[in-house]
C-alpha positions in Angstrom: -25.1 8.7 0.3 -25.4 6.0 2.6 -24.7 3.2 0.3 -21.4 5.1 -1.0 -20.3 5.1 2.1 -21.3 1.4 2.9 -19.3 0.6 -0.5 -16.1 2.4 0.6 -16.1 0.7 4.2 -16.3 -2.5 1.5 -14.0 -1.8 -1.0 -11.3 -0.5 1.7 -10.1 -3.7 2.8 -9.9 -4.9 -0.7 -7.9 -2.5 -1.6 -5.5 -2.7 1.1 -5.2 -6.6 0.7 -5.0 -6.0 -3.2 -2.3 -3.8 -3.0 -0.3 -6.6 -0.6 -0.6 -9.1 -3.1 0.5 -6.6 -6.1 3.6 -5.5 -3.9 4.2 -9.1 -3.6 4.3 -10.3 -7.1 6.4 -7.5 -8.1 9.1 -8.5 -5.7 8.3 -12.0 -6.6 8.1 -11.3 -10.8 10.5 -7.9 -11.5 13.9 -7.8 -11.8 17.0 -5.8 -11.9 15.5 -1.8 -11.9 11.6 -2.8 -12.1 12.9 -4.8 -8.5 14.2 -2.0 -7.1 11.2 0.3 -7.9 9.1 -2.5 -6.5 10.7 -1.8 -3.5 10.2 1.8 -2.9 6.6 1.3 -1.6 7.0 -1.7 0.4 9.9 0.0 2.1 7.1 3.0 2.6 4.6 0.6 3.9 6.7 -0.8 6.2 7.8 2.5 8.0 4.3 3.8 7.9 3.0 0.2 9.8 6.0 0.7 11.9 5.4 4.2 13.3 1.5 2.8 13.4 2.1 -0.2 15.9 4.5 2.0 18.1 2.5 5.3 17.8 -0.8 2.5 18.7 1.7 0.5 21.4 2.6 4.5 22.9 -1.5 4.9 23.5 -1.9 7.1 20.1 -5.1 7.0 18.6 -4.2 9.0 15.2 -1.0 6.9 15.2 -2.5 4.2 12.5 -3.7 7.4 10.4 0.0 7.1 8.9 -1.0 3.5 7.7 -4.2 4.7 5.4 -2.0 8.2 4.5 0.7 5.6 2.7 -1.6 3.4 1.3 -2.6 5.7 -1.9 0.4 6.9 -3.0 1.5 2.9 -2.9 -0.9 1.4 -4.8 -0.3 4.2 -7.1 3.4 3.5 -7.4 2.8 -0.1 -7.4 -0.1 0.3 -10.6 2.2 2.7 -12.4 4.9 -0.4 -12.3 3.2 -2.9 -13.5 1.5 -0.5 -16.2 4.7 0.6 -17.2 6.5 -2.7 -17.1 3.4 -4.4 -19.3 4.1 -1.8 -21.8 7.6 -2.3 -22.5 
């Protein structure tokens, strides 16, 4: 049990870095309505860092929990995208 958890501590920041650079590369590489479904999770992200920082900069502790509740659903959104845009 142990070493599952030692891998998720691992894998977490990964994940949260992979699914930066996927966000990027779709803003970067999509265009017309793939661009603006890009942007649905970065816009997420970015509210969910915002109310982190100022929830964190008020003296919250479970403000940053908004950060790791937005990530999933993003990377999913972001995955879906490029799955469906590589198979049209």
């Amino acid at each position: 049990m142990d070493a599952i958890l030692e891998l998720f501590f691992v894998a977490l920041p990964l994940l949260v870095i992979g699914g930066l650079v996927a966000q990027w590369r779709a803003l970067q590489r999509f265009e017309g309505g793939w661009l603006l479904a890009a942007w649905v999770p970065v816009i997420v992200m970015g509210a969910a860092i915002a109310v982190g920082l100022l929830g964190a900069m008020a003296g919250s502790n479970l403000a940053p929990i908004w950060i790791v509740f937005a990530l999933p659903p993003c990377l999913l959104w972001i995955g879906a995208l490029w799955l469906a845009r590589a198979l049209t």
